[in-house]
N, C-alpha and C positions, 0 to 999 in steps of 0.2 A: 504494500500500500504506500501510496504516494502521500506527503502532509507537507503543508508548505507554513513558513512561521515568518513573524518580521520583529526585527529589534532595533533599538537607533543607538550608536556611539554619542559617545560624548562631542561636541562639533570641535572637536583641537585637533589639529593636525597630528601632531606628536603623539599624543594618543592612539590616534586611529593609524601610526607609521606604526609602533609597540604592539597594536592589536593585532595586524598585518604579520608582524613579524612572526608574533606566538603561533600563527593559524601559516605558514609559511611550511613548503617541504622539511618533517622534523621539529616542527616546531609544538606541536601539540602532542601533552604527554602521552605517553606510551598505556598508561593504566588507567588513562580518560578514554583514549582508544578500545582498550580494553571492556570499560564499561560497556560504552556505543556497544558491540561488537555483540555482548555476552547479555544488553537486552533484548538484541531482535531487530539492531539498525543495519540495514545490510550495506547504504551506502549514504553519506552526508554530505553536501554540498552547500557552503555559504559564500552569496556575491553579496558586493558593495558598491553603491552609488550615493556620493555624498557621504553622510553620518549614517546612511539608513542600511540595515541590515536585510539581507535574504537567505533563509535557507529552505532547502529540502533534501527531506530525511525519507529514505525510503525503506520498510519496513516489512518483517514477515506477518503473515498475514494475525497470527496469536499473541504481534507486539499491545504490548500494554502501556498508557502512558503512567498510570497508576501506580504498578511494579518495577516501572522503570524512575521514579519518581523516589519510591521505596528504598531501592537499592541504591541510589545516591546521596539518600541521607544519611544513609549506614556505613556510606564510604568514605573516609578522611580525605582520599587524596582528590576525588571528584568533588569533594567541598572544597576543600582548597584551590582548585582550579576555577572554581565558581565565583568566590569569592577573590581571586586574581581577574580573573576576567569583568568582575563588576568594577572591577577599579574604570575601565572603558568605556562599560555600558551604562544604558540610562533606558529606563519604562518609556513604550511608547504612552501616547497624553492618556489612552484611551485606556492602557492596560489595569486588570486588577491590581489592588496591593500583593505587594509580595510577586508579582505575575514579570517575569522579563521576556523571553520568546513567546508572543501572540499568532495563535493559530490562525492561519488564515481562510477565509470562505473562498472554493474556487466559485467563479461566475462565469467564464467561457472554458470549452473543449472543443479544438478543431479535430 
């Protein structure tokens, strides 16, 4: 299954060169990798245009956002990376509290 999500960086250049870098061949740890991997993401892809964030996650079809939510907050190193990474990030205007990647509604299919 296909999910598509959006997030906005912080608008400072320097930031979003730092953000680039961490997400860069190598650049993203190994056992955040890991996680992705071990709840069911089969493949992850994030662009950039401006501050504004895009990804999609492509998924087996038994992924769960729920357990995979679970298993991240039981893991140090993926909170750590979470909390690295909010140093860049910032809630879209719309998002929940607490909420940083915002699922998005598809509206066309060609």
């Amino acid at each position: 299954m296909r999910h598509c999500f959006a997030l906005d960086l912080k608008d400072d250049p320097a930031l979003i060169a730092d953000y680039e870098r961490y997400h860069a061949p190598g650049g993203v740890w190994p056992e955040v990798l890991e996680s992705l991997r071990a709840a069911g993401i089969e493949a992850l892809e994030i662009y950039r245009t401006g501050n504004r964030l895009f990804m999609i996650m492509e998924t087996l079809a038994d992924f769960s956002f729920e357990k995979k939510a679970a298993a991240d907050a039981a893991d140090p190193t993926v909170q750590a990376w979470e909390t690295l990474m909010w140093q860049f990030q910032q809630p879209l205007p719309w998002a929940k509290p607490g909420e940083k990647w915002v699922l998005m509604d598809k509206l066309f299919q060609m």
